[in-house]
Structure formats: C-alpha cells, structure tokens
Biopython code that builds the backbone (N, CA, C, O; Angstrom):
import numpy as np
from Bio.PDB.StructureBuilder import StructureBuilder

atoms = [
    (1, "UNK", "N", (11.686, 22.250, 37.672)),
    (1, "UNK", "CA", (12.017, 21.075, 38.430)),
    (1, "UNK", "C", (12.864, 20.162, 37.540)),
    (1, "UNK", "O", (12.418, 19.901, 36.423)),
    (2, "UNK", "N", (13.925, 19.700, 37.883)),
    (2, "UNK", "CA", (14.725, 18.518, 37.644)),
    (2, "UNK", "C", (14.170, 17.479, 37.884)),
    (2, "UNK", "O", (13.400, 17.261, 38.818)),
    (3, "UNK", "N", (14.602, 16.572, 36.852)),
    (3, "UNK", "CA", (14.726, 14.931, 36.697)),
    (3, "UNK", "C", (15.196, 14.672, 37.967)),
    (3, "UNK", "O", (14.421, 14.059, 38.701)),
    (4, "UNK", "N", (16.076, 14.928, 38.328)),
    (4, "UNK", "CA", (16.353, 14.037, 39.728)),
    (4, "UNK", "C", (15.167, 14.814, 40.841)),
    (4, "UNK", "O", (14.580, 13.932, 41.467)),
    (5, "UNK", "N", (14.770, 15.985, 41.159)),
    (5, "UNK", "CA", (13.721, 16.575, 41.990)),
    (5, "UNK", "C", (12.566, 16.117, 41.810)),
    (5, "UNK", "O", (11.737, 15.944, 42.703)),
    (6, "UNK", "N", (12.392, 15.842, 40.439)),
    (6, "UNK", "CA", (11.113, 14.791, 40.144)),
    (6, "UNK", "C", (10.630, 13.549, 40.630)),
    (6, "UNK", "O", (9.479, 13.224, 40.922)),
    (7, "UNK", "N", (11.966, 12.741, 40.679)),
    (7, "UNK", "CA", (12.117, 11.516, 41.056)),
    (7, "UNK", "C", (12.317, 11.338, 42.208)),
    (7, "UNK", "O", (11.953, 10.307, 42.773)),
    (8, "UNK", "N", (13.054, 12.485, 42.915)),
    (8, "UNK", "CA", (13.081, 11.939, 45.245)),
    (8, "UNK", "C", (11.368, 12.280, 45.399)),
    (8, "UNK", "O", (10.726, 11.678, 46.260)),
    (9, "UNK", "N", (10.674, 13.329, 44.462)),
    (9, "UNK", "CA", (9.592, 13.493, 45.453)),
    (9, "UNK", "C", (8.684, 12.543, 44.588)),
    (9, "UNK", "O", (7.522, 12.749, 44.942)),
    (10, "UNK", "N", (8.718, 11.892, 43.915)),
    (10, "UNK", "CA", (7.916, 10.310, 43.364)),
    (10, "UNK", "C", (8.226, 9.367, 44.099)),
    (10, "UNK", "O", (7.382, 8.730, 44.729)),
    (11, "UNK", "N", (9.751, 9.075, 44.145)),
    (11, "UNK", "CA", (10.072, 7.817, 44.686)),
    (11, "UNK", "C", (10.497, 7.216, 44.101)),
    (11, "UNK", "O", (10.927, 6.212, 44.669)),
    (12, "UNK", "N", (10.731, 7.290, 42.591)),
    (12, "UNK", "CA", (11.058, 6.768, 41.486)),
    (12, "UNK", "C", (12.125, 7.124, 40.773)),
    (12, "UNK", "O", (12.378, 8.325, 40.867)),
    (13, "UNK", "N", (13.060, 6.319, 39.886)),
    (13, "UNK", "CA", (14.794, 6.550, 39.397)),
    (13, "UNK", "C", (14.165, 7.916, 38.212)),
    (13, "UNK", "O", (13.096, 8.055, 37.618)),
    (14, "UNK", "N", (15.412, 8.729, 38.272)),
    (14, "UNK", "CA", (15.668, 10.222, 37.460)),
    (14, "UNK", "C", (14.837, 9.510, 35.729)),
    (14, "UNK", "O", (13.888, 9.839, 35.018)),
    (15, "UNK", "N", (16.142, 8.162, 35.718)),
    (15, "UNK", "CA", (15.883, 8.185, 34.105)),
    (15, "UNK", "C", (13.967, 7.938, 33.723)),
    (15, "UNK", "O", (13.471, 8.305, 32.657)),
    (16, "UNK", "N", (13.259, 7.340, 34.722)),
    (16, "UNK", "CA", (12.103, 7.163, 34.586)),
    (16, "UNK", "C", (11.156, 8.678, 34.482)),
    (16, "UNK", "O", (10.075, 8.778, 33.902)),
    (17, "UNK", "N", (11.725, 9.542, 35.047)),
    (17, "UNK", "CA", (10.888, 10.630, 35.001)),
    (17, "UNK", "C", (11.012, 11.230, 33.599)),
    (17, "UNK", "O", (10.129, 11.894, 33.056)),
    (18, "UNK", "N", (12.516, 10.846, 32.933)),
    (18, "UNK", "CA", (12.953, 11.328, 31.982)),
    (18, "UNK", "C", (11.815, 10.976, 30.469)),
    (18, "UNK", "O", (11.356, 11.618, 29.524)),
    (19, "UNK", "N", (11.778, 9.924, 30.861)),
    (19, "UNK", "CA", (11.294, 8.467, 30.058)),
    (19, "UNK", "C", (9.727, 9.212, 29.387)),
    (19, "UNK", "O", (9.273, 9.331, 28.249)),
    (20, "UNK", "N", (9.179, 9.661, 30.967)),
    (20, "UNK", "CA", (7.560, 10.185, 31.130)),
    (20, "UNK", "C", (7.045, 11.606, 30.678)),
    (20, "UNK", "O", (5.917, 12.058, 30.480)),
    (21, "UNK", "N", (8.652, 12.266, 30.571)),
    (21, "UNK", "CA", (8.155, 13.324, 29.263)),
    (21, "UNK", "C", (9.194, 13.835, 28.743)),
    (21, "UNK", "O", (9.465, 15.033, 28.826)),
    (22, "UNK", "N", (10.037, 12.798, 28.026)),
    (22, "UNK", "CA", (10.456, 12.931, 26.441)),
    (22, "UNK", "C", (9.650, 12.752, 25.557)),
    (22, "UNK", "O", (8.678, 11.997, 25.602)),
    (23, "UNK", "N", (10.033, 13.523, 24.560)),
    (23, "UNK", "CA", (9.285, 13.632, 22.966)),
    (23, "UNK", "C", (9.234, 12.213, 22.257)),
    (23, "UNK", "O", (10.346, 11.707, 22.105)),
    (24, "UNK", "N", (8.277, 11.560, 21.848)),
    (24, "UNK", "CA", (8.610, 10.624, 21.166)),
    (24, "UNK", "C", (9.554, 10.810, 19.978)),
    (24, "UNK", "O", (9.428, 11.783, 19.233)),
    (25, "UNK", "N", (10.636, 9.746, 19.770)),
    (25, "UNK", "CA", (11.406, 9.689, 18.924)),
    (25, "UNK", "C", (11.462, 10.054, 17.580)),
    (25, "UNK", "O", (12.400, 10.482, 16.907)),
    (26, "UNK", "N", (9.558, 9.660, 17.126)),
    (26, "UNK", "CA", (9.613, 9.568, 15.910)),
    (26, "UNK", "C", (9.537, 11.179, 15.089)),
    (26, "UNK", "O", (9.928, 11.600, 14.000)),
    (27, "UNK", "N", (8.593, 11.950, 16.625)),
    (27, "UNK", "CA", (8.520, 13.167, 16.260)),
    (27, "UNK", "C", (9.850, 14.268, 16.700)),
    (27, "UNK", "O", (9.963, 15.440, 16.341)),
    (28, "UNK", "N", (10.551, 13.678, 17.363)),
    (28, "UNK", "CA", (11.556, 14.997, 17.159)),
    (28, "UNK", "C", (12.492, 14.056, 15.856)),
    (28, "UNK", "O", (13.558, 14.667, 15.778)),
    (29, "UNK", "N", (12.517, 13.305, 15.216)),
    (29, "UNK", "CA", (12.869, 12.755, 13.851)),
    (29, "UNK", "C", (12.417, 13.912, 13.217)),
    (29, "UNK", "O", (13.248, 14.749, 12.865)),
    (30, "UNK", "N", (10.823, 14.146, 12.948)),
    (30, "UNK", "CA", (10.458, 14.437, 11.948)),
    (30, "UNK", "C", (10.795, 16.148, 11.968)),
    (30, "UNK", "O", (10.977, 16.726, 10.896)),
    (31, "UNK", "N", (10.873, 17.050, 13.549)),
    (31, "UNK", "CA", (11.064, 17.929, 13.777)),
    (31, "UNK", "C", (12.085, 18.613, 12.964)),
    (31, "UNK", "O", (12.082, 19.565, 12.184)),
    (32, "UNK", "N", (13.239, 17.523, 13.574)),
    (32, "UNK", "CA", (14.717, 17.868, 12.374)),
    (32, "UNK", "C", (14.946, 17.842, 11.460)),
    (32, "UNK", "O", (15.659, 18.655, 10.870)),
    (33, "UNK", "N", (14.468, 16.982, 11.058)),
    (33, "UNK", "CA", (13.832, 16.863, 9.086)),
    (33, "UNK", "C", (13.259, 18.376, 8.803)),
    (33, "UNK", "O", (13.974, 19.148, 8.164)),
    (34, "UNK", "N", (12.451, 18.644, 9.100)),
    (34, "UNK", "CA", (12.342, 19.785, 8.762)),
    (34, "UNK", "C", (12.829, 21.207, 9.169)),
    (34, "UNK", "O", (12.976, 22.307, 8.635)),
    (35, "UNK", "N", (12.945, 20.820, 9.980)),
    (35, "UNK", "CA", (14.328, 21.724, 10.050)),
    (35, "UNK", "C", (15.619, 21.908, 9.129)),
    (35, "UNK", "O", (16.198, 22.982, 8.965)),
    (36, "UNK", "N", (15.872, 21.039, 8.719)),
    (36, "UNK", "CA", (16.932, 20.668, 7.705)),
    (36, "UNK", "C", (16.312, 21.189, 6.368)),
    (36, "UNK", "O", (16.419, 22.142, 5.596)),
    (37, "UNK", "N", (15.807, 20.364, 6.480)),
    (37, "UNK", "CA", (14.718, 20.875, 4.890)),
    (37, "UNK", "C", (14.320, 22.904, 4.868)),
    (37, "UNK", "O", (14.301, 23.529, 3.807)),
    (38, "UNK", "N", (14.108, 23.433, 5.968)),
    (38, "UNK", "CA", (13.992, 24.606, 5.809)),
    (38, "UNK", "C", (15.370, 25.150, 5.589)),
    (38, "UNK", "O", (15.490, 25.811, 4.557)),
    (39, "UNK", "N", (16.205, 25.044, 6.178)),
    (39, "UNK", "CA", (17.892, 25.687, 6.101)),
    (39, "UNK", "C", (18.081, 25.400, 4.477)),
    (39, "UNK", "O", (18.222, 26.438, 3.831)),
    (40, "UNK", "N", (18.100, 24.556, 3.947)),
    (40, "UNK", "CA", (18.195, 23.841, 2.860)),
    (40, "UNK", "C", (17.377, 24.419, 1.850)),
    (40, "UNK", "O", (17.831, 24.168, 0.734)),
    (41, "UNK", "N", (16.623, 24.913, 1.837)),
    (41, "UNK", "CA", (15.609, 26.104, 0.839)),
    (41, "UNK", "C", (15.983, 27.431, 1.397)),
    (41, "UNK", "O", (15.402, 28.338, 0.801)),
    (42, "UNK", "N", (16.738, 27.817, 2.314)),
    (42, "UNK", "CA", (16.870, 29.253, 2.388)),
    (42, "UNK", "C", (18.274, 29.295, 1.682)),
    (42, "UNK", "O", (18.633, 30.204, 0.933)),
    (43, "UNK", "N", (18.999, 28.221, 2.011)),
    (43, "UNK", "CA", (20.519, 28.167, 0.988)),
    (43, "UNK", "C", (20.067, 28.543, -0.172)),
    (43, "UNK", "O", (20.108, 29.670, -0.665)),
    (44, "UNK", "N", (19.577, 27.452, -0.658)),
    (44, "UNK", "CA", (19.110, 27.623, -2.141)),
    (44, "UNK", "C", (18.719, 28.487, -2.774)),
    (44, "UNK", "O", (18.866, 28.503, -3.996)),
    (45, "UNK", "N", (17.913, 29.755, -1.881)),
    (45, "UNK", "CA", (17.473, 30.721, -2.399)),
    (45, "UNK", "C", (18.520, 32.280, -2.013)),
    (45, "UNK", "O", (18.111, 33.440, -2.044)),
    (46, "UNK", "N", (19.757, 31.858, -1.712)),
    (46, "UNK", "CA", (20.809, 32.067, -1.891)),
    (46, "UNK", "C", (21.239, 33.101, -0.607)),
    (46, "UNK", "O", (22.073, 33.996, -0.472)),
    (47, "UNK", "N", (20.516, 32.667, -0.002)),
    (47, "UNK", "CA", (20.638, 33.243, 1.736)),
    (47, "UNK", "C", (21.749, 32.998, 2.289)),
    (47, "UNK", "O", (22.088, 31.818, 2.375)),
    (48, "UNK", "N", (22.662, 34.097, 2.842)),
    (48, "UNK", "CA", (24.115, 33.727, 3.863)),
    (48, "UNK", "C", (23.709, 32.947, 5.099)),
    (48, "UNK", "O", (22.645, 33.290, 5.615)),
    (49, "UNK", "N", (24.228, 32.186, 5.525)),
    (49, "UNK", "CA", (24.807, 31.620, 6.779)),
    (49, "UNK", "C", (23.754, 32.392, 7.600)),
    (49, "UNK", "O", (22.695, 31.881, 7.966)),
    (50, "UNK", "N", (24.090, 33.546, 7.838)),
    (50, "UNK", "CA", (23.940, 34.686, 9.096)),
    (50, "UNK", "C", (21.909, 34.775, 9.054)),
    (50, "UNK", "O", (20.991, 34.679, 9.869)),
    (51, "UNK", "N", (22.044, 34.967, 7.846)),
    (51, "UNK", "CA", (20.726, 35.346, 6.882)),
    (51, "UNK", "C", (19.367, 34.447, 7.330)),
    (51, "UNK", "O", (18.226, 34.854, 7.548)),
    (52, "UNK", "N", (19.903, 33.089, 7.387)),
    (52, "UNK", "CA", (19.493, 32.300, 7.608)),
    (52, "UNK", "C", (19.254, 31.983, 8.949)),
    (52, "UNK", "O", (18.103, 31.710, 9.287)),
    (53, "UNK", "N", (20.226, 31.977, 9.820)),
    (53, "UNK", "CA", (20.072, 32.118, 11.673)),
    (53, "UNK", "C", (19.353, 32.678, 12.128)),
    (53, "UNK", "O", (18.700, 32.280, 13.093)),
    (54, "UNK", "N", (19.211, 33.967, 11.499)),
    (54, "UNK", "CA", (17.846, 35.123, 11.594)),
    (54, "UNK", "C", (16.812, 34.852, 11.626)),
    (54, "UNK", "O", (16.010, 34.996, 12.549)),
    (55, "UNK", "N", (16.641, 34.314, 10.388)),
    (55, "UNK", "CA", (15.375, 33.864, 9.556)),
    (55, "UNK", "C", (14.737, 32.481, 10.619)),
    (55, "UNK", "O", (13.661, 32.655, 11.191)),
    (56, "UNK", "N", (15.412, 31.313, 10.776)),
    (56, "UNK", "CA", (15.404, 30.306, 11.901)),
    (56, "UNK", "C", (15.489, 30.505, 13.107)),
    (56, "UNK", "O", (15.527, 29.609, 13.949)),
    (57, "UNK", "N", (15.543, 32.161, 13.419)),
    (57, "UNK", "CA", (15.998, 31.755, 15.076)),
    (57, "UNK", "C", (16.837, 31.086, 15.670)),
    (57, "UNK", "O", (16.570, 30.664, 16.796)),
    (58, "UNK", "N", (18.155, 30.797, 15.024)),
    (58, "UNK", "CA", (18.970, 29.953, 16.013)),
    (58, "UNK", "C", (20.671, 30.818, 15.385)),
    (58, "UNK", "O", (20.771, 31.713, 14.546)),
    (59, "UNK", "N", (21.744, 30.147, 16.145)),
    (59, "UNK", "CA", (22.982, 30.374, 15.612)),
    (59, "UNK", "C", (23.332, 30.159, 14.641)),
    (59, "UNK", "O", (22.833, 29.198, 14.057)),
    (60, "UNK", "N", (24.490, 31.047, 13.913)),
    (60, "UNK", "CA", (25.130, 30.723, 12.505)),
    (60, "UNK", "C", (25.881, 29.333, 12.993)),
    (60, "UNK", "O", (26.123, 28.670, 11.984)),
    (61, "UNK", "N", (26.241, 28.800, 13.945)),
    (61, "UNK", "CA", (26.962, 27.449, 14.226)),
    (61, "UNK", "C", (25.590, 26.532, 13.722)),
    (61, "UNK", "O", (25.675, 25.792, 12.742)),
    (62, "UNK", "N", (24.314, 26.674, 14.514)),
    (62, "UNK", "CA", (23.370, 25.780, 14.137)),
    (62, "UNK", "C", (22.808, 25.267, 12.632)),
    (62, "UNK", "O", (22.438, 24.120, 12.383)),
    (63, "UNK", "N", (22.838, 26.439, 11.657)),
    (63, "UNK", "CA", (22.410, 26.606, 10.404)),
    (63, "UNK", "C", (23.851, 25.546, 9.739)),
    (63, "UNK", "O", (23.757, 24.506, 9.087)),
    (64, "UNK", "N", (25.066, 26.240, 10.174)),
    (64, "UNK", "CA", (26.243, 24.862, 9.860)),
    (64, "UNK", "C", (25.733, 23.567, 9.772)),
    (64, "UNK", "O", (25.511, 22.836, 8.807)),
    (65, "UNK", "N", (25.612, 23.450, 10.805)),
    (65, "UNK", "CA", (25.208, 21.744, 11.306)),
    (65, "UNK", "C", (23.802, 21.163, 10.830)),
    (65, "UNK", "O", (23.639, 19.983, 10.522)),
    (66, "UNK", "N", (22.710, 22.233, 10.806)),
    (66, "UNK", "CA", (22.073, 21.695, 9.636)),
    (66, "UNK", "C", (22.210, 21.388, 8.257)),
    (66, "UNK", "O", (21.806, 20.366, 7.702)),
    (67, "UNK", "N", (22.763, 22.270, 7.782)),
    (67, "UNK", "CA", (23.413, 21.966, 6.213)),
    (67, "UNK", "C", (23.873, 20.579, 5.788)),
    (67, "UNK", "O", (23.596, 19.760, 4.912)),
    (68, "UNK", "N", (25.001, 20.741, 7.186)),
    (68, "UNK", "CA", (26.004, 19.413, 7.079)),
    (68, "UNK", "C", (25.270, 18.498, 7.300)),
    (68, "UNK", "O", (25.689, 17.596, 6.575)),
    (69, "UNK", "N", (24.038, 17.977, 8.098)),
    (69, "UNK", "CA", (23.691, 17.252, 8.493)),
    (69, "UNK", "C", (22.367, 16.909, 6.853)),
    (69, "UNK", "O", (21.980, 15.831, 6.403)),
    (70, "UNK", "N", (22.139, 17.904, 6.537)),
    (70, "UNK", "CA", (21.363, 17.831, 5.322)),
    (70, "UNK", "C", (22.104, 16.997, 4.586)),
    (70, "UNK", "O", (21.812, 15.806, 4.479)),
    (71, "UNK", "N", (23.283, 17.621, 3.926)),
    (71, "UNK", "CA", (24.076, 17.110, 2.799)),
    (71, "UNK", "C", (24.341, 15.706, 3.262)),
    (71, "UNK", "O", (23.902, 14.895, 2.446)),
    (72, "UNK", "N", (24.883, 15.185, 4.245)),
    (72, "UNK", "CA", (25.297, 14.305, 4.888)),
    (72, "UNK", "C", (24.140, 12.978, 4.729)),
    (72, "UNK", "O", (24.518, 11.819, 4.561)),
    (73, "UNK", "N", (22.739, 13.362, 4.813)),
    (73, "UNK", "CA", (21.738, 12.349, 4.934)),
    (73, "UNK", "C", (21.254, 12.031, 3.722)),
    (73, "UNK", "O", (20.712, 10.971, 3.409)),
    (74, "UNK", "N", (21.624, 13.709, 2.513)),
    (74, "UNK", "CA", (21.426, 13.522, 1.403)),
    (74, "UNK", "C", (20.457, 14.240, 0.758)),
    (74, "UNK", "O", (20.334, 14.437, -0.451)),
    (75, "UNK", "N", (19.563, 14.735, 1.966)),
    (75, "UNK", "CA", (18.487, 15.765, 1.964)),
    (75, "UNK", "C", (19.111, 16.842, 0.357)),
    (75, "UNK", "O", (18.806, 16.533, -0.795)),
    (76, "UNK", "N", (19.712, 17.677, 0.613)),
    (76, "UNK", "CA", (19.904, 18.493, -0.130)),
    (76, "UNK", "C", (20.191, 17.602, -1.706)),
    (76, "UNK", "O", (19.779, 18.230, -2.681)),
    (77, "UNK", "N", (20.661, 16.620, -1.930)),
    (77, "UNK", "CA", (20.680, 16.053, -2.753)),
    (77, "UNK", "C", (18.966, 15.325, -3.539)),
    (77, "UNK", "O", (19.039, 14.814, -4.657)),
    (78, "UNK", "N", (18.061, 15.363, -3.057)),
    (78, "UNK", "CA", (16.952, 15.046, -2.863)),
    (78, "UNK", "C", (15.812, 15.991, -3.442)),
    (78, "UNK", "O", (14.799, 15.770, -4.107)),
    (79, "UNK", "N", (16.469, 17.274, -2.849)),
    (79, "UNK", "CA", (15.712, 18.151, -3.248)),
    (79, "UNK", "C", (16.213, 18.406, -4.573)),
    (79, "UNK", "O", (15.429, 18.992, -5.319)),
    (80, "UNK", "N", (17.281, 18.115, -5.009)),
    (80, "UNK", "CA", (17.857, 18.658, -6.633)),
    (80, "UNK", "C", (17.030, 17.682, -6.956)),
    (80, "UNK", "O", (15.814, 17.872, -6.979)),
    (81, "UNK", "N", (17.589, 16.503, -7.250)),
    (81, "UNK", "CA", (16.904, 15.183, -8.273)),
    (81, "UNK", "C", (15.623, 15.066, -8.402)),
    (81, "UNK", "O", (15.099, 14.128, -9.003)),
    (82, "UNK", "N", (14.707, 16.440, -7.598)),
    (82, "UNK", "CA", (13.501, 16.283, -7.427)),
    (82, "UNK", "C", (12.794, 17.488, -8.218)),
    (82, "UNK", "O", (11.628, 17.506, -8.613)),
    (83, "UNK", "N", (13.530, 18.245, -8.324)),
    (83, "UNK", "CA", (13.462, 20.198, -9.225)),
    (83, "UNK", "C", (13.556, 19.848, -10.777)),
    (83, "UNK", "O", (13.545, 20.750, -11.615)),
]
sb = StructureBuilder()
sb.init_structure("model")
sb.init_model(0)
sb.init_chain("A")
sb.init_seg("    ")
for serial, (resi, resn, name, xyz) in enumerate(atoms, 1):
    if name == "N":
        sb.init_residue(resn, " ", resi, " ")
    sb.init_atom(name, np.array(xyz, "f"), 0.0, 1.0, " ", f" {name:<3s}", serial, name[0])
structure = sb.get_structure()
C-alpha cells in the first residue's frame, strides 16, 4: 500500500501517513554511520570496490558513495588518528 492509498482510506494528507512510519532520524543517522564505517574497514583491509559490494550486499556504485561519503565526513580519517 502507498502513502497516498493509505491516506484516501484514513482520510488523512499522504505526507502524514509518511510521518507515521518513517524511521526516526536519529536511527537511520546511526544506520549509515555504520555502514560507512563497515565499507571503510573492508577498504582498509585491502578489499576491491566489487569485493566489497559482495561482502555488503549492495552495488559497486553504492560502496563509491560510501567511501566518498566516509572520507568526506572524515570517518576514514578518524579511524587512522585512532590506529
């Protein structure tokens, strides 16, 4: 069922149904964090791209964008200054 199918047979606007079961914020925060943090130890342990998609279940595009999004927040930098 759709957000909007949700909402004609409530009576109530799409974005409200939306509202009533999204993830709280803080936890898909923390979801991606670790997510990041895992891509980020399989690099390290000198895993390809591909290697890694496998290993995560998702696309070699996705494992990209974690990286980047690692390096980017600083994550990967974090984990050095911390070894």
């Amino acid at each position: 069922m759709t957000a909007r199918e949700g909402a004609q047979r409530l009576g109530v606007s799409p974005r409200t149904i939306q509202r009533l079961v999204a993830e709280p914020r803080a936890d898909f925060e923390a979801r991606a964090q670790e997510r990041r943090q895992r891509a980020v130890e399989l690099r390290e342990q000198g895993l390809k791209y591909r290697e890694i998609a496998e290993e995560m279940g998702c696309s070699v595009g996705t494992v990209g964008t974690l990286l980047h999004h690692a390096r980017k927040s600083g994550t990967s930098d974090q984990r050095q200054a911390s070894a």
